[in-house]
C-alpha positions as CSV (number, residue, x, y, z in Angstrom):
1,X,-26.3,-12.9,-49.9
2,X,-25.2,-12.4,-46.2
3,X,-27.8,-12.4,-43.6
4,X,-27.7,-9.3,-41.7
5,X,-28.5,-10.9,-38.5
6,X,-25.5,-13.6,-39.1
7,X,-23.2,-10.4,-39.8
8,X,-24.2,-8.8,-36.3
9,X,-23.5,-11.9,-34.7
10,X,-20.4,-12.6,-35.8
11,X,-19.2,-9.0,-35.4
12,X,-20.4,-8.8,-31.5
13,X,-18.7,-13.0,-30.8
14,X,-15.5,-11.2,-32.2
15,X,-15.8,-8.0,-30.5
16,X,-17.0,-10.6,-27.3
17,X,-13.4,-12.3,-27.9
18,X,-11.5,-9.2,-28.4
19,X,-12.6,-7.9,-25.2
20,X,-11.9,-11.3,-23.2
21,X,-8.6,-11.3,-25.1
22,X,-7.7,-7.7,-23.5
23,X,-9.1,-8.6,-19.9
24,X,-6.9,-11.8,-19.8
25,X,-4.0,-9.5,-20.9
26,X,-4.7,-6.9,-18.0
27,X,-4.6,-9.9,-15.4
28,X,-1.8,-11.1,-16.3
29,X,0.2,-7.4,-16.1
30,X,-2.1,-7.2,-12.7
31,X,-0.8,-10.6,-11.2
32,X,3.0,-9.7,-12.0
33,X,2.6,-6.7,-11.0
34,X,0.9,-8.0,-8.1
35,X,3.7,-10.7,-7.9
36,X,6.4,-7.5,-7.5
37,X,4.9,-6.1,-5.0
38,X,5.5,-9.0,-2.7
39,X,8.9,-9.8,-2.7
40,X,12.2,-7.5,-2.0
41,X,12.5,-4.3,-2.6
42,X,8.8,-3.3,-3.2
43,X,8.0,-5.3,-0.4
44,X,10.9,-4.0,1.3
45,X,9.8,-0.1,0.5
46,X,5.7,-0.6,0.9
47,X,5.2,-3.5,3.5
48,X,8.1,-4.4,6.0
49,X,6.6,-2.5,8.6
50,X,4.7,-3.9,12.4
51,X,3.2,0.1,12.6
52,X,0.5,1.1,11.6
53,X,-2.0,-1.9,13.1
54,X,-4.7,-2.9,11.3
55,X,-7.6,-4.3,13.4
56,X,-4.6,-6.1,15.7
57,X,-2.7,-7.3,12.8
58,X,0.8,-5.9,11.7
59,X,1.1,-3.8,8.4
60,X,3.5,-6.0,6.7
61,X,0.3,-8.9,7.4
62,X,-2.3,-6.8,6.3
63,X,-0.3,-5.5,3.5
64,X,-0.2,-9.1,2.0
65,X,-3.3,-10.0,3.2
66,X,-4.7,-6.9,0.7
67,X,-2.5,-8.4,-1.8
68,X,-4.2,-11.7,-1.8
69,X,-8.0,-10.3,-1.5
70,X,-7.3,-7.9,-4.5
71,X,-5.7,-11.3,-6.3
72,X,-8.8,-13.1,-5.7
73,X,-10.6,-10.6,-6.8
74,X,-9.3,-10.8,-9.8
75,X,-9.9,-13.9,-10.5
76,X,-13.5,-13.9,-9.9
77,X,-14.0,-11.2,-12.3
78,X,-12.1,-13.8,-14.9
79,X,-14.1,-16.5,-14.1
80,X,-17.1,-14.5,-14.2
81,X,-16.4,-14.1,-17.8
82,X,-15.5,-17.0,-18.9
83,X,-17.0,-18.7,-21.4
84,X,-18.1,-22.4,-21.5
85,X,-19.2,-24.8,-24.0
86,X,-23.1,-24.4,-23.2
87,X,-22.9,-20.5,-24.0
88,X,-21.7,-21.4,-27.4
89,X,-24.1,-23.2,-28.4
């Protein structure tokens, strides 16, 4: 007979996968979409301007400069949930 507790565990590590599978997924619609918005004509449309100013800097600057920080942000939330070869075991 199946051991309940095995069951449970080998429902949540798929579940576990599932989810990772679907956050990958979301970055990587995130970083094109990301990706589209800096080059012609979102760019063109959203962030080719010098007005407003933001803390001295241009808005076509800080607009990419939000860009990147959101990216990275991203990518610590994927790293945070990675899993190595210690958690396995």
């Amino acid at each position: 007979m199946d051991d309940p507790s095995t069951r449970d565990s080998a429902k949540s590590a798929k579940r576990e996968k599932t989810r990772r599978s679907r956050l990958r997924g979301l970055a990587v619609a995130y970083f094109s979409f990301s990706t589209a918005m800096l080059v012609w004509p979102l760019h063109g449309l959203l962030g080719n301007r010098v007005h407003p100013r933001v803390l001295g800097l241009p808005w076509s600057i800080t607009y990419v400069l939000a860009i990147i920080a959101a990216n990275f942000a991203v990518l610590l939330v994927l790293y945070g949930t990675q899993v190595t070869e210690d958690e396995h075991e």
